[in-house]
C-alpha positions in Angstrom: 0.0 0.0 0.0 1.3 3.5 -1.1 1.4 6.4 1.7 -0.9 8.2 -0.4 -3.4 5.1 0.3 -2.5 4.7 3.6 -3.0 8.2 4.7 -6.5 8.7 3.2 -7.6 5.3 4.2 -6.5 5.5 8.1 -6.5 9.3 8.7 -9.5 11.2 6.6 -11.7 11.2 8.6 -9.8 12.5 11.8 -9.7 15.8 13.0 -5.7 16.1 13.9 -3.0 17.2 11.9 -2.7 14.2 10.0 -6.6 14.3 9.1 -5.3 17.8 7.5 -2.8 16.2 5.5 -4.6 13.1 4.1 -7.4 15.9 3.5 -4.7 18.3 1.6 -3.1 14.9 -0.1 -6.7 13.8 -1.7 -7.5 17.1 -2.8 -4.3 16.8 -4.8 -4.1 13.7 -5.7 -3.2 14.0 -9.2 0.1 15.6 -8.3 1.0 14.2 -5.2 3.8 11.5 -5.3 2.9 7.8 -5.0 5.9 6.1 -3.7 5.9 2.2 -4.8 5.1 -0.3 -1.9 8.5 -2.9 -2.3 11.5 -0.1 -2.1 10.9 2.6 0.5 14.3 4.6 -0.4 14.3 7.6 -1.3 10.8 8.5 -1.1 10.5 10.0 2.1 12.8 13.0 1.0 10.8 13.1 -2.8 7.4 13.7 -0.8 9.2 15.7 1.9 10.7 17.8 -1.3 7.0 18.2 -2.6 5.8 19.4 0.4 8.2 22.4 0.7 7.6 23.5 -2.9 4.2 23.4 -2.2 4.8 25.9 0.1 3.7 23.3 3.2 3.8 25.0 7.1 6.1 23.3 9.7 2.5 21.9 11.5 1.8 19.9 7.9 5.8 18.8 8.0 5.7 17.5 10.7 2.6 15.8 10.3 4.3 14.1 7.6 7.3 13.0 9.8 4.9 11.6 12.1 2.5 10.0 9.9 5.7 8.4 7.8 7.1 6.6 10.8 4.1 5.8 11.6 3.4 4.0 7.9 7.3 2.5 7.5 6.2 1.0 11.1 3.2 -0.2 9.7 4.9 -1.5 6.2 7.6 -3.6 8.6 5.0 -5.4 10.7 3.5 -6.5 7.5 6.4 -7.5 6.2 7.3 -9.4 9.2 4.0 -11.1 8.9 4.0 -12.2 5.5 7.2 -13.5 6.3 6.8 -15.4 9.3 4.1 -17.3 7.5 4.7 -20.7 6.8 
């Protein structure tokens, strides 16, 4: 799963500063950048970079920080899962 999906699937409907941001990423969800779900690198910084040339306040940055720990946390217990399976 993408942060993009992540975001608006586990966060749209909160009111918190992450609600914000998967609110902000669906309303531009033609632009934003959809990272691939098997290689992580690199992507962090591409949609950290988008932000700031959108012009994003240091409340929707660090939103962002938050929320992508909080999805490569997510992406490693799956992992883990998947491969703990016999």
């Amino acid at each position: 799963m993408t942060f993009y999906t992540y975001m608006v699937r586990k966060h749209i409907k909160e009111d918190s500063p992450m609600g914000d941001l998967a609110k902000d990423m669906r309303e531009d969800r033609d632009r934003f950048p959809r990272n691939g779900t098997v290689k992580l690198s690199g992507w962090h910084d591409s949609i950290l970079n988008y932000l700031y040339d959108c012009g994003a306040c240091s409340g929707c940055i660090d939103a962002f920080e938050e929320a992508w720990k909080e999805y490569a946390k997510w992406l490693k217990s799956k992992s883990s899962k998947v491969l703990s399976q016999p």
